[in-house]
C-alpha positions as CSV (number, residue, x, y, z in Angstrom):
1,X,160.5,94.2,121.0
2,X,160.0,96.5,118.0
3,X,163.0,96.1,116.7
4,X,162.6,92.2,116.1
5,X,160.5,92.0,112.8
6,X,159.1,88.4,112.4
7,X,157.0,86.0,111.0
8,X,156.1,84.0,114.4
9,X,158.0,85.6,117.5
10,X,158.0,83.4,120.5
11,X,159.2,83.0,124.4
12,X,159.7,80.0,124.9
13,X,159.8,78.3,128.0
14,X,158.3,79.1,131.5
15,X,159.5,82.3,133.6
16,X,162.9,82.1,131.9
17,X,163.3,86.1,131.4
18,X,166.6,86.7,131.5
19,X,166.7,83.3,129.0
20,X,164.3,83.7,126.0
21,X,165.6,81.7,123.2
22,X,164.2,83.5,119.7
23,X,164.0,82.4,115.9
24,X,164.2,85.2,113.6
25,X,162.2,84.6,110.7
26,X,161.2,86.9,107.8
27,X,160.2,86.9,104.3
28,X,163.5,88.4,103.1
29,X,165.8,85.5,101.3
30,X,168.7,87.8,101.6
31,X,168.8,88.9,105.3
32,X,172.2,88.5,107.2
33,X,171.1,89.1,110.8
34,X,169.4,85.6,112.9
35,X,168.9,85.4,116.7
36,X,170.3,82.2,117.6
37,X,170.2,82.1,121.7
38,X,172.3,78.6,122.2
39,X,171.2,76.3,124.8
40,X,174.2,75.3,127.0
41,X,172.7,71.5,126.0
42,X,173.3,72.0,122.5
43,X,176.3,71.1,120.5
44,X,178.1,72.1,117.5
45,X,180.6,70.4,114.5
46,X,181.7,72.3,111.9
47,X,181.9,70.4,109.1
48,X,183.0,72.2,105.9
49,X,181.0,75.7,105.5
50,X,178.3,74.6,107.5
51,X,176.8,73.3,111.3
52,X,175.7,70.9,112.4
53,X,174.0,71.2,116.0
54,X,172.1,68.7,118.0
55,X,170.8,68.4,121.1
56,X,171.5,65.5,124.1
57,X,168.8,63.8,122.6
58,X,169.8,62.2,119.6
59,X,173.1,60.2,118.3
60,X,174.9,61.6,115.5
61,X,177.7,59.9,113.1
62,X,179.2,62.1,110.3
63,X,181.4,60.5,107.9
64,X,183.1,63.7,106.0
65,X,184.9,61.4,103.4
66,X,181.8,59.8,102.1
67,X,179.6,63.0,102.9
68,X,176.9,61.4,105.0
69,X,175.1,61.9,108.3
70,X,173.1,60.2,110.2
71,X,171.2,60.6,113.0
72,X,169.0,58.4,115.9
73,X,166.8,59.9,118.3
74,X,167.6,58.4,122.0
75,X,164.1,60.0,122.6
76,X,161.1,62.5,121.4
77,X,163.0,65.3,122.1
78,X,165.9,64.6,120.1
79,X,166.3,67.5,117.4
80,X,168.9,68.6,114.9
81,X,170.1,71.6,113.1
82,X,171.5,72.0,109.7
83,X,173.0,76.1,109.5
84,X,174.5,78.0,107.6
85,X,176.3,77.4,104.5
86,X,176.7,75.6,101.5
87,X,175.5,71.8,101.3
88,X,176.9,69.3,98.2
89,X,176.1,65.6,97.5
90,X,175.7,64.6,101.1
91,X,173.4,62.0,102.4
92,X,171.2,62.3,105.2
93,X,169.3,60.0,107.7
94,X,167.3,60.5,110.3
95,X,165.7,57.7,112.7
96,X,163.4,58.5,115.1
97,X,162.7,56.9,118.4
98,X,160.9,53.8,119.0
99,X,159.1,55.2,122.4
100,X,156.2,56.2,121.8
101,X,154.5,58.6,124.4
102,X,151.1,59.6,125.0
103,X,149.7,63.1,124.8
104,X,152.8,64.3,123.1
105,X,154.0,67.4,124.1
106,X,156.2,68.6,121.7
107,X,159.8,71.0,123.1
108,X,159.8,73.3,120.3
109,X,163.5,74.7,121.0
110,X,163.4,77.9,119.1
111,X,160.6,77.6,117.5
112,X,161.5,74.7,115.4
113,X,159.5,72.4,114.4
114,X,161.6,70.0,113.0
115,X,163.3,66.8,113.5
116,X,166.2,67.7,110.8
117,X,165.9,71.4,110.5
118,X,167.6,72.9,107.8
119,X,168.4,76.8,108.0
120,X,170.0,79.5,106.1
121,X,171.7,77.2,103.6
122,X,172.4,77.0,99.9
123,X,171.8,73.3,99.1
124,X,172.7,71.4,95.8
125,X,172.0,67.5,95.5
126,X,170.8,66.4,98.6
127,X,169.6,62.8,99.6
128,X,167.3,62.9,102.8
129,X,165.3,60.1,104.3
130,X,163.8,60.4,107.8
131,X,161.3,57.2,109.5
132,X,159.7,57.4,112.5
133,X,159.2,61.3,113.3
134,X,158.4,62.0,116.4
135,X,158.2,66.0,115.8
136,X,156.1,68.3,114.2
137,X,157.6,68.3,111.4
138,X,160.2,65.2,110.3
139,X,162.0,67.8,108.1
140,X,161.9,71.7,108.1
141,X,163.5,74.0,105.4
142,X,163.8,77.3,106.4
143,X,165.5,80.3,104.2
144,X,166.9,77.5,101.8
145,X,167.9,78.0,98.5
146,X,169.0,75.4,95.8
147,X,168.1,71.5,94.5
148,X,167.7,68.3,96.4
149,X,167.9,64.9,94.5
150,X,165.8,62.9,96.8
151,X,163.6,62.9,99.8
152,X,161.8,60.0,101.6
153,X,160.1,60.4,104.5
154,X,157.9,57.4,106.1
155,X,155.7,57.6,109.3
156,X,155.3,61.0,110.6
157,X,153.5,61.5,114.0
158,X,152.3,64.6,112.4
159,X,153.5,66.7,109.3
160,X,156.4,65.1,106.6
161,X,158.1,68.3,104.7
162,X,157.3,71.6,105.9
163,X,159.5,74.2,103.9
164,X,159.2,78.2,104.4
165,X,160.5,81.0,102.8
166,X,162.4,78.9,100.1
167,X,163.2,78.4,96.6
168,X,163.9,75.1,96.1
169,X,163.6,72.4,93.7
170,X,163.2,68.9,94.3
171,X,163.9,65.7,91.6
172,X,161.9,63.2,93.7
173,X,160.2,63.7,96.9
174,X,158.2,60.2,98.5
175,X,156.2,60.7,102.0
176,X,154.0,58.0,103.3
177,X,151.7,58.1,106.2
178,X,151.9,61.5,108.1
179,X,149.2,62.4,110.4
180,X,148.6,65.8,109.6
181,X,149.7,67.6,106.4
182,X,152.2,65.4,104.4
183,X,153.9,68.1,102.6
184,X,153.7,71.8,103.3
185,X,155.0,74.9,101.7
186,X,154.9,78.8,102.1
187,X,156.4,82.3,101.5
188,X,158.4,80.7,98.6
189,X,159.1,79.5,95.1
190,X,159.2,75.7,94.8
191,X,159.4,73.0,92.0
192,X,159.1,69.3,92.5
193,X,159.4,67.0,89.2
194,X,157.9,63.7,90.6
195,X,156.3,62.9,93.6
196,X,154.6,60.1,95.4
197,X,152.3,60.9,98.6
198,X,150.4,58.9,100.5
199,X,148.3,58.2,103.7
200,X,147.7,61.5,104.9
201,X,146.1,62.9,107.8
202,X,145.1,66.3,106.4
203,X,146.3,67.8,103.2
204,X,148.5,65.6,100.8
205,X,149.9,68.7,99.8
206,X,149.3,72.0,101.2
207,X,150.7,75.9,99.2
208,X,149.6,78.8,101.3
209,X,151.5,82.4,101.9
210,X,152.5,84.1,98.6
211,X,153.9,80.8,97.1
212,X,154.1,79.3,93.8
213,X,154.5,75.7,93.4
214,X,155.6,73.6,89.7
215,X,154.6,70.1,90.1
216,X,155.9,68.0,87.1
217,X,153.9,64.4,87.9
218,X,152.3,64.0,91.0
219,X,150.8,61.0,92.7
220,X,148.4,60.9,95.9
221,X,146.8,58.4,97.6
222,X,144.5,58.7,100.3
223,X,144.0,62.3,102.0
224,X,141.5,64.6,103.3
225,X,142.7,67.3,100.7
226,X,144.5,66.0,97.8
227,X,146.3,69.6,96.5
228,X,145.3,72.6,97.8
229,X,146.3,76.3,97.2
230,X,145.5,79.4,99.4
231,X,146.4,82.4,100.6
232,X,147.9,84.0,97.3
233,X,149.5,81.2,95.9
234,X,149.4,79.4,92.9
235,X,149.7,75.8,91.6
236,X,150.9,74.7,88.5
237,X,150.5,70.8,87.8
238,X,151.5,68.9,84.8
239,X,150.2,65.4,85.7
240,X,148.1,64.4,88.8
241,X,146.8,61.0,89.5
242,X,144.8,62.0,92.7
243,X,142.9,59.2,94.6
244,X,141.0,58.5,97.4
245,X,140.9,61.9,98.7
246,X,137.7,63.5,100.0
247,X,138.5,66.5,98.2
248,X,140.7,66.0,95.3
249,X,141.9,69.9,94.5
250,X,141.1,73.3,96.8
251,X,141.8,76.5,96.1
252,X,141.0,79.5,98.4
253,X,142.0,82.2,101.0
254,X,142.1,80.7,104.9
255,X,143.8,84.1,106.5
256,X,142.1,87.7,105.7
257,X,145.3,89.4,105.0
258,X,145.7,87.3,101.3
259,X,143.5,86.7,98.4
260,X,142.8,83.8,96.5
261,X,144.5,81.5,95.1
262,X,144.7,78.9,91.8
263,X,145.5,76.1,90.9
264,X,146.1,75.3,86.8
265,X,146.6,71.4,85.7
266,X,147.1,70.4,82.6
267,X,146.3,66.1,82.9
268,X,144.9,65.1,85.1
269,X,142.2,61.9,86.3
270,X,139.7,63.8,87.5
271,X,137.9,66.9,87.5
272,X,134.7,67.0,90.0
273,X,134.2,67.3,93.9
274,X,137.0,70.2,94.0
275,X,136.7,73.1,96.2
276,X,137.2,76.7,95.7
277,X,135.6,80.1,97.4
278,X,135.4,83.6,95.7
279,X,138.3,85.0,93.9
280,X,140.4,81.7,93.7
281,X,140.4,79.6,90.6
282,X,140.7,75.7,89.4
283,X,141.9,75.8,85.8
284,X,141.8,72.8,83.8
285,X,144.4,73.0,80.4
């Protein structure tokens, strides 16, 4: 449809014509206008000035009063949905389920990713920890603006924090043991003042789209890629203690449509085996 202008546009679901389910998603942080096609499966609860919807999937206990949610997966397909509006002080968990199934297939509903999705929302001092992932992504920000205290997020079947077309900055952020990327960001502005990563599968942490990313002290242990920056974005690190990754820093362009990329550090433990093509830089203050 021309008329839908997106980032990724996707039918989902088999001969289901009359019942596409869409995510609009573009690089605008002030557009008004989403398709959200609701599954008859899916609920809602208005809490405040935002939603929270979930699926038949997952168990969910909101206490208003003390400004907490959490959340337990019956099974791999349970998924839920932070929209619209503004977000204060609350405290969010999310437990994923114990079954484990082979050959994961993953039910993408809409698109997203996520285990806790978070979309369209103005956030200020957020506490989120999520175990257990069972989903692409344990946690997914998507046209968020605002500050988050904490994050924690500790054995991911695949990707930790995936965040897209954002500006956001976070005071602490810990993942540990994510099978793919452990923290990914793009099409955004981002700032994280500490952070402690571990065990990852691909890419500690990963920068690409257009984004800029201010890391205050960084930590990583064990990864295939410790930091790297590409597609047009830039990195700027303070302090990075970087170890046991095949290649500690990488800056370049992956997708034809961008240039390169850079990454400037000011301390740092190490300066050889890094990685950069033509046009991107590694800059050491």
């Amino acid at each position: 449809m021309s008329d839908i202008l997106s980032q990724e546009f996707n039918i989902i679901g088999k001969n289901r014509s009359k019942n596409e389910d869409y995510l609009f998603v573009s690089d605008n942080l002030n557009y008004e206008k989403a398709i959200f096609m609701e599954k008859n499966d899916w609920y809602n609860k208005k809490i405040d000035n935002f939603t929270v919807k979930y699926n038949k999937d997952i168990d969910v206990e909101i206490n208003k009063s003390n400004k907490y949610i959490n959340f337990i997966q019956k099974n791999t397909n349970g998924k839920a949905i932070i929209s619209e509006g503004y977000l204060k002080d609350w405290v969010m968990n999310f437990e994923g389920s114990k079954i484990e199934k082979k050959n994961q297939i993953f039910d993408n509903y809409m698109n997203l990713t996520g285990c806790l999705t978070f979309f369209n929302n103005i956030v200020e001092n957020l506490s989120l920890k999520v175990t257990n992932s069972k989903c692409e992504d344990a946690i997914n920000f998507i046209k968020v603006k605002g500050s988050i205290k904490f994050i924690n997020i500790e054995n991911s079947i695949l990707a930790g924090l995936d965040i897209d077309f954002s500006n956001i900055y976070i005071e602490n952020l810990e993942v540990n043991n994510a099978k793919n990327d452990c923290v990914d960001f793009s099409f955004g502005e981002y700032e994280i003042a500490e952070s402690k990563i571990s065990n990852c599968g691909d890419k500690a942490i990963s920068v690409g789209e257009k984004s800029f990313l201010k890391l205050g002290s960084v930590k990583i242990n064990k990864s295939n890629i410790g930091i790297a920056a590409k597609d047009s974005s830039s990195v700027e690190i303070n302090l990075s203690q970087i170890s046991n990754s095949i290649i500690p820093l990488a800056a370049y362009r992956k997708k034809k449509e961008f240039s390169g990329s850079e990454i400037n550090i000011t301390k740092t433990n190490l300066v050889k085996n890094n990685f950069k093509t033509k046009g991107s830089q590694i800059n050491f203050k």
